[in-house]
N, C-alpha and C positions, 0 to 999 in steps of 0.2 A: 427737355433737351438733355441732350447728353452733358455729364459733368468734366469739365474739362480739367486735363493731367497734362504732366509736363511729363511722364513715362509714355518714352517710345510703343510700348505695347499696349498701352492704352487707346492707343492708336489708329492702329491697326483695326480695328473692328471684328470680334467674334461673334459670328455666327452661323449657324444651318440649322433649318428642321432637317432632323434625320430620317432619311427616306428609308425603305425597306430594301435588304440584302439581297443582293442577285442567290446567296445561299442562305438556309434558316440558321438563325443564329448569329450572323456579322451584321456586326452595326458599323456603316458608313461614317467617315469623322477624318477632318484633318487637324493633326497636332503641333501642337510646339516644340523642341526640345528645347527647355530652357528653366531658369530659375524657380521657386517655388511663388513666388511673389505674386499674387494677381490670380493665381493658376491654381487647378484641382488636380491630382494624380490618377490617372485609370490604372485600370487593373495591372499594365506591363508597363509600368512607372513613367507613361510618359505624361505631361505636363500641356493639358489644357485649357489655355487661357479664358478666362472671366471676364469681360467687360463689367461697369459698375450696373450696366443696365440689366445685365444679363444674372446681377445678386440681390434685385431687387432694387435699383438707384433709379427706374427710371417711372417710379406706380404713377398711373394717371391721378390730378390733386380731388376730381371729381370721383373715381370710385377707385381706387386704390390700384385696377390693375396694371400687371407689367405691360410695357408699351414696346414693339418692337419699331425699333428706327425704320426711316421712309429711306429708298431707295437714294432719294435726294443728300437725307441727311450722311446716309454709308458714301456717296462719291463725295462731297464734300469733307467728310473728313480723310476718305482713302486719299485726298490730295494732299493732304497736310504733309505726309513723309510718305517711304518706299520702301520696300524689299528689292533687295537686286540680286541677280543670280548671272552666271559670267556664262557666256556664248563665245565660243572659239572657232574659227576657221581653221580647216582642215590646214594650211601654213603657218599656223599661229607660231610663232617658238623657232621658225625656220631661217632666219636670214642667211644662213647659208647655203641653202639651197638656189639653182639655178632660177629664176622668173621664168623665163622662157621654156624650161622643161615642164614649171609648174602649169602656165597657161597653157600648153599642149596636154597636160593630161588633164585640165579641165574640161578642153574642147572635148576632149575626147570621150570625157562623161558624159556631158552635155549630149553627143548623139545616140548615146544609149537613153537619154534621159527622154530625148523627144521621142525616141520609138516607144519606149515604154508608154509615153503619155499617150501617144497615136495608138496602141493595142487598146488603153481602157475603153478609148472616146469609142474605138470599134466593136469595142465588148458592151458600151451602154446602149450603142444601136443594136447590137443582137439583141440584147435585153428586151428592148421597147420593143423590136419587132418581132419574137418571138421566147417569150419569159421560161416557156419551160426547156430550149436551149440552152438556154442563158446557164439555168440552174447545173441543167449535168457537165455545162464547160468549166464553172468556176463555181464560188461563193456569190451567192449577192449580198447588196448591203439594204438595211429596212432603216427606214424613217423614226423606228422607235430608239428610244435612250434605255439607254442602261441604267440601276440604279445608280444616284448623283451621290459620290462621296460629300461629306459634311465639311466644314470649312471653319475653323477660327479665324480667320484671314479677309479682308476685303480685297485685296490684292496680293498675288508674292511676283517677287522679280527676281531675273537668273539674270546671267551671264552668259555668252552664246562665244562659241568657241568654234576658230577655226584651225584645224590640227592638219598638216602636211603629209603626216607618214599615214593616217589613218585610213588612206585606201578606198572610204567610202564617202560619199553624201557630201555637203560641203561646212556646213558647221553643227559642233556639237557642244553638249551639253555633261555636264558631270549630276549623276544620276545615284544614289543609292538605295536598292534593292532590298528589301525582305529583312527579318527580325534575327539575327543581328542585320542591321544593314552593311551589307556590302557594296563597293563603288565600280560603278560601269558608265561607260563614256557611249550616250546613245546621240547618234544623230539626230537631229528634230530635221521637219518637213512639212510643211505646209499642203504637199501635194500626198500624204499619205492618210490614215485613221489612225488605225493601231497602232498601239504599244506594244510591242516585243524585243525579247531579248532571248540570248541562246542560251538554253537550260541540256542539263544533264539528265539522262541519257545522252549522249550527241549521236544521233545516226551520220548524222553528214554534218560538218558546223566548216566555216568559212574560220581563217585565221582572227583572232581578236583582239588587244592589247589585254593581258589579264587572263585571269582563270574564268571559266565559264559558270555561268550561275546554278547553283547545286541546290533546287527547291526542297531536297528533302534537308537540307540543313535549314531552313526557313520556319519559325514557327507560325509566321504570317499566310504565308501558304495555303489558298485554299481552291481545288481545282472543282470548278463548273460543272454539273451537268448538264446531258441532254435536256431533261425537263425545269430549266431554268429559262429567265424571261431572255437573262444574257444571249444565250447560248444560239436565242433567235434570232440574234445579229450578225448571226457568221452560219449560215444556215448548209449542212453538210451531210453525204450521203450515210455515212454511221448513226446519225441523229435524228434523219429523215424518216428511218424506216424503225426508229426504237420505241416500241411500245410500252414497254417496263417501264413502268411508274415505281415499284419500290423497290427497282436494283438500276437505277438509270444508269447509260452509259457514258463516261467523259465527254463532254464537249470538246469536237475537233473541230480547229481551225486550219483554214490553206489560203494563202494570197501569193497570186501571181502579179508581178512587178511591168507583165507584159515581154522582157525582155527575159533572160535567163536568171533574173534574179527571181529568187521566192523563196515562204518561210511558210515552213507547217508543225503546227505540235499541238497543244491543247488549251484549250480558254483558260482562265484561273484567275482569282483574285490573289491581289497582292500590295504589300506597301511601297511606296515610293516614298522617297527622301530628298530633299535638296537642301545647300547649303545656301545661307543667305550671305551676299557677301555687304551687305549694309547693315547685318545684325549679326552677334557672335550667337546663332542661334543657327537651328535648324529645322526644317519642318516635315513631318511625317504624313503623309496623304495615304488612308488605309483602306482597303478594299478597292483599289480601283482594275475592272477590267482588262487585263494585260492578256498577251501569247506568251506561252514556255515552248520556244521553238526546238524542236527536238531535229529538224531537219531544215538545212536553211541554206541557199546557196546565192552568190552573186559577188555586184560592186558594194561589197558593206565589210570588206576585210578591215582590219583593228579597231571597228565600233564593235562596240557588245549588242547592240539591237538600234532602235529607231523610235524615237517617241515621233506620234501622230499629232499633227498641228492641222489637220485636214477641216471639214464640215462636218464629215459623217459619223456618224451617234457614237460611234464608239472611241472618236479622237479624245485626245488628253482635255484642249478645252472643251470641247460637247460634256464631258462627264463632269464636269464643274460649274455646267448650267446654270445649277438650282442652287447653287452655293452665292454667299455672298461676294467670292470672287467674279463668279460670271464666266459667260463663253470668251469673254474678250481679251486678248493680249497682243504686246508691242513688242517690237524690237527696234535697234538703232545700230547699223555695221560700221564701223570702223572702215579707214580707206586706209586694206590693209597694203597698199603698194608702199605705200612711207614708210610704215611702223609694224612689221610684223607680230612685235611682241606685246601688244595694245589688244587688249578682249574687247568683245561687243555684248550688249546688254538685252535680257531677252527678261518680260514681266510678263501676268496675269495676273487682268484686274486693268480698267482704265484707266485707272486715279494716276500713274506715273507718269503716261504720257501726256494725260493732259494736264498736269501740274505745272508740267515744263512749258508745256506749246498749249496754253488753252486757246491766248488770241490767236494765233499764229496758224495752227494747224487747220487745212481742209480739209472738206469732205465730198466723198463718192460712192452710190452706193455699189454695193454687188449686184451684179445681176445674174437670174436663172434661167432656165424654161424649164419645160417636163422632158426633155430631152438630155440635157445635161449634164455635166459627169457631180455626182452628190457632192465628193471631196473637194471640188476645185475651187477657187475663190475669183468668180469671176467677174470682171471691170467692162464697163461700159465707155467706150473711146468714140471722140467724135473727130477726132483728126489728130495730126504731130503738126506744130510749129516747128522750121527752120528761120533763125532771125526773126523772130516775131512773126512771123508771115506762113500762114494755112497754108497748107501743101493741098494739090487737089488730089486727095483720095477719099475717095466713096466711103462711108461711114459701115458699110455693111463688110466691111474687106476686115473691120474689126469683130462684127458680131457673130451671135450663134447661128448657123445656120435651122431651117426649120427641123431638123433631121439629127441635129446636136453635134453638128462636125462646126470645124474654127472657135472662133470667139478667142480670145484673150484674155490671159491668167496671168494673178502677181504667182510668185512663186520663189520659196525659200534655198530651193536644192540644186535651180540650173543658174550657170555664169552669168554665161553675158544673156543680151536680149534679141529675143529673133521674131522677125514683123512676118507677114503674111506676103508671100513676093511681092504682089503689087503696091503693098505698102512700102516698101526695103526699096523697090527702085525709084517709087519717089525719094523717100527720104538720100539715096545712093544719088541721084542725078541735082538734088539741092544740095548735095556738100559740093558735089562736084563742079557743080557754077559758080559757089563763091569762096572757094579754097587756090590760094594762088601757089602754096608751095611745090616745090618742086615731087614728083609721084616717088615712091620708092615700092622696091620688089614686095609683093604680097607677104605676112607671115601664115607659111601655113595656108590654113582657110579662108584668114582676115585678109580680101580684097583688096581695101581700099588704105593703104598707107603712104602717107607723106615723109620726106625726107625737111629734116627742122633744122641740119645743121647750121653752126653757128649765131645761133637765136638764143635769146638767155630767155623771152618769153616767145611762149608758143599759142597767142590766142585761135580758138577757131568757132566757126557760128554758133549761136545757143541753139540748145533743141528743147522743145516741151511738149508735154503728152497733155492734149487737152480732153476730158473727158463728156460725158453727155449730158450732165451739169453744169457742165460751163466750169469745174474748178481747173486747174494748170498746174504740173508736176514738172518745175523747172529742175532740169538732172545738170548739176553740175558737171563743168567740161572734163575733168576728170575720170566719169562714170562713163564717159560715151568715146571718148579717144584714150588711146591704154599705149605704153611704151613698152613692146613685147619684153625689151630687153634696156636696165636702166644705166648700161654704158653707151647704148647706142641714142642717135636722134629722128630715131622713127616713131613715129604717131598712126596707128591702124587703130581704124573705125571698130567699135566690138558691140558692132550689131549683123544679127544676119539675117539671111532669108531664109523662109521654110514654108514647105506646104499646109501644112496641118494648123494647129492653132498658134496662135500668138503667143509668147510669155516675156513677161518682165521680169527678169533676172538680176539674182543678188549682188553682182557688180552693180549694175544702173542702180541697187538701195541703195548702197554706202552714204551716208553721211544723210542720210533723211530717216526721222524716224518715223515708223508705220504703226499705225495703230489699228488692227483689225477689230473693228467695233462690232464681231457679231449678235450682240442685242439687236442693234438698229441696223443690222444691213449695211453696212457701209465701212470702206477704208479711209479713216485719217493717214495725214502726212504733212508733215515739216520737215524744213531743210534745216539741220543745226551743224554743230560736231558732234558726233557721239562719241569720241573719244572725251570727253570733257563730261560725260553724263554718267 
């Protein structure tokens, strides 16, 4: 068994087999930055941690050899303690800013957000129904992983951050780039892959907070070619037609957003950094798979880029697979209508979430077809309860259809939540039977608003999303009725209708933390406070 310490880093659990380099020569490895104690120095002085098993503490008593710990023994201790890293909402820091101007330019992302999602889901049926289309309209994305950077770590946890002025996506992370590391604020997304950030040259670069990332000051730097395994993840007509095996050409990358947003420039390895904010430490993750967008336009003004929280092979977790952290990570949002200046907590690695909610939290798996958009993280819904009581809607109003159109997504980057119409007017025609207040004028889009005056409490019916396992995702009343404006006593519904597919949106998470279990197929969820986490 592992020798037990009372050193926080002992903790943590180090380990990966180091896999081989999308380039010859780099070796995959995540580091520590931190004391000499426990830890070996590489070559550019950074400090990688030793567990006792990992220096010989752990030889079998029957033949002497080292023993690498069981999957079991890595969660059970990644429970023990956590890394946490801060997640910010685009308003984070803002109380002075108007609510009402702020929910209307959410809304307003929000319909860029579903058109965009409506292009891909149209782009994965071109795909399916005719692939070499497919290829001269876009990129596609392939089933294979990239090589898996190395891990000291069994888990690390951020911070998840929502920023007001930041123009794009809805929460971000604080990210530091390349050898020296430098600091950039990229959006994460559950509904994207990649990693990119806007790199020098700029042909076209969108406004950012910050200087833009200058690769040739990087010693970390190291750009892909065509004839790399990487490079067939993002598979492009310069690449397609390159024959040259001993002067190969750059690996180009291009992703279309569906909408006017998109970012193009070149594959590359590179380090990533985060700060931990439950350790005076930092960690370096080196070689991972990144875009250096040289051209890049849309809704992403003052983020420097966008880390990918998505499925597909080349997202942040996918490339940390094989590591002892895993594909798996959580987060927990903050209900930022109270407290603007309260961050939300974003981990990888299971052991955080479920240390907290092990009794407590359910499960649901994802579900797929072969139709289906790769990135999406999709849920299996068997109906919404209003006051405990099933609403009659047909179970198929949530799924995929055979052709890969609808179905229903959790999702980190739109608002509010928008049902499938036929679902929305049930749920629209059960508030409206048992809601006696008086109606008040629409905000906006948001239909259905009540007038609360002179009420110090404002109860209104529960709603829960029951899935096809039978678990229930009671969303507190706060999540599902919003007060556009916190002088007034209006209460609008902040769910809507929409053609296309379903999504559950990061207002309805607040205050429940998710634990995306991609090992096992399946989202956890508990209802806590995360501000308290």
């Amino acid at each position: 068994m592992i020798p037990s310490s009372n050193s926080q880093l002992l903790l943590l659990l180090a380990l990966l087999t180091l896999s081989s380099a999308a380039t010859q020569g780099s070796v995959p490895g995540i580091y520590l930055v931190t004391d000499e104690k426990n830890s070996t120095k590489n070559a550019s002085g950074m400090a990688m941690i030793q567990p006792d098993y990992l220096r010989g503490g752990m030889a079998d008593s029957a033949c002497g050899d080292v023993q690498t710990p069981s999957r079991r023994v890595l969660l059970e201790e990644s429970m023990k303690t956590s890394l946490k890293m801060e997640l910010k909402h685009r308003d984070h820091g803002q109380p002075t800013r108007n609510r009402r101007s702020l929910l209307l330019e959410s809304l307003k992302r929000d319909i860029t957000r579903l058109q965009s999602f409506q292009k891909r889901v149209s782009e994965k049926l071109t795909a399916s129904a005719n692939p070499e289309a497919y290829l001269e309209m876009t990129n596609s994305s392939s089933t294979k992983s990239p090589p898996s950077p190395s891990s000291s770590w069994e888990e690390v946890d951020s911070t998840v951050e929502s920023g007001a002025e930041l123009g794009a996506g809805e929460y971000f992370m604080d990210v530091f780039v390349g050898n020296p590391p430098r600091h950039f604020l990229l959006i994460i997304d559950t509904g994207s892959d990649l990693t990119w950030l806007q790199c020098k040259p700029c042909k076209a670069c969108f406004d950012q907070s910050g200087p833009v990332f200058d690769p040739s000051q990087s010693t970390s730097f190291k750009i892909i070619p065509c004839n790399a395994a990487a490079c067939d993840l993002v598979v492009h007509d310069e690449c397609r037609d390159n024959s040259s095996k001993t002067s190969p050409k750059t690996c180009k990358y291009f992703y279309w957003y569906g909408d006017s947003s998109r970012t193009s420039g070149d594959l590359a390895l590179e380090s990533l950094s985060v700060s931990l904010s439950d350790h005076p430490s930092s960690l370096e993750i080196r070689d991972m798979v990144i875009g250096c967008g040289h051209s890049n336009k849309g809704l992403f003004q003052g983020a420097g880029g966008l880390l990918g929280l998505g499925q597909g092979a080349l997202s942040f977790p996918s490339q940390l697979r094989s590591s002892p952290i895993g594909q798996s990570f959580s987060y927990c949002l903050v209900d930022r209508t109270n407290n603007l200046s309260v961050s939300s907590a974003i981990s990888f690695g299971a052991g955080f979430a479920l240390s907290r909610h092990f009794d407590q939290m359910r499960f649901t798996p994802f579900v797929r077809t072969n139709n289906s958009v790769e990135t999406f993280y999709y849920l299996g819904i068997q109906g919404i309860k209003i006051d405990q009581e099933l609403l009659p809607i047909p179970a198929e109003r949530f799924a995929i259809a055979p052709n890969g159109s609808g179905g229903t997504i959790i999702d980190s980057g739109t608002t509010l939540t928008y049902l499938n119409r036929d679902a929305y007017r049930a749920v629209e025609s059960a508030f409206l039977a048992r809601i006696s207040y008086p109606r008040a004028d629409p905000f906006d889009i948001l239909g259905i608003c009540y007038n609360a005056t002179g009420r110090t409490a404002v109860p209104f019916p529960t709603l829960s999303i029951v899935f096809q396992n039978g678990a229930e995702l009671d969303l507190p009343q706060e999540n599902y009725f919003i007060q556009p404006d916190p002088q007034e006593a209006k209460h609008c519904l902040a769910i809507l209708p929409t053609d296309g597919m379903s999504i559950i949106g990061n207002f309805q998470q607040q205050n429940i933390h998710f634990l995306y279990d991609v090992q096992h197929a399946r989202l956890g969820f508990a209802n806590t406070d995360c501000s308290a986490l």
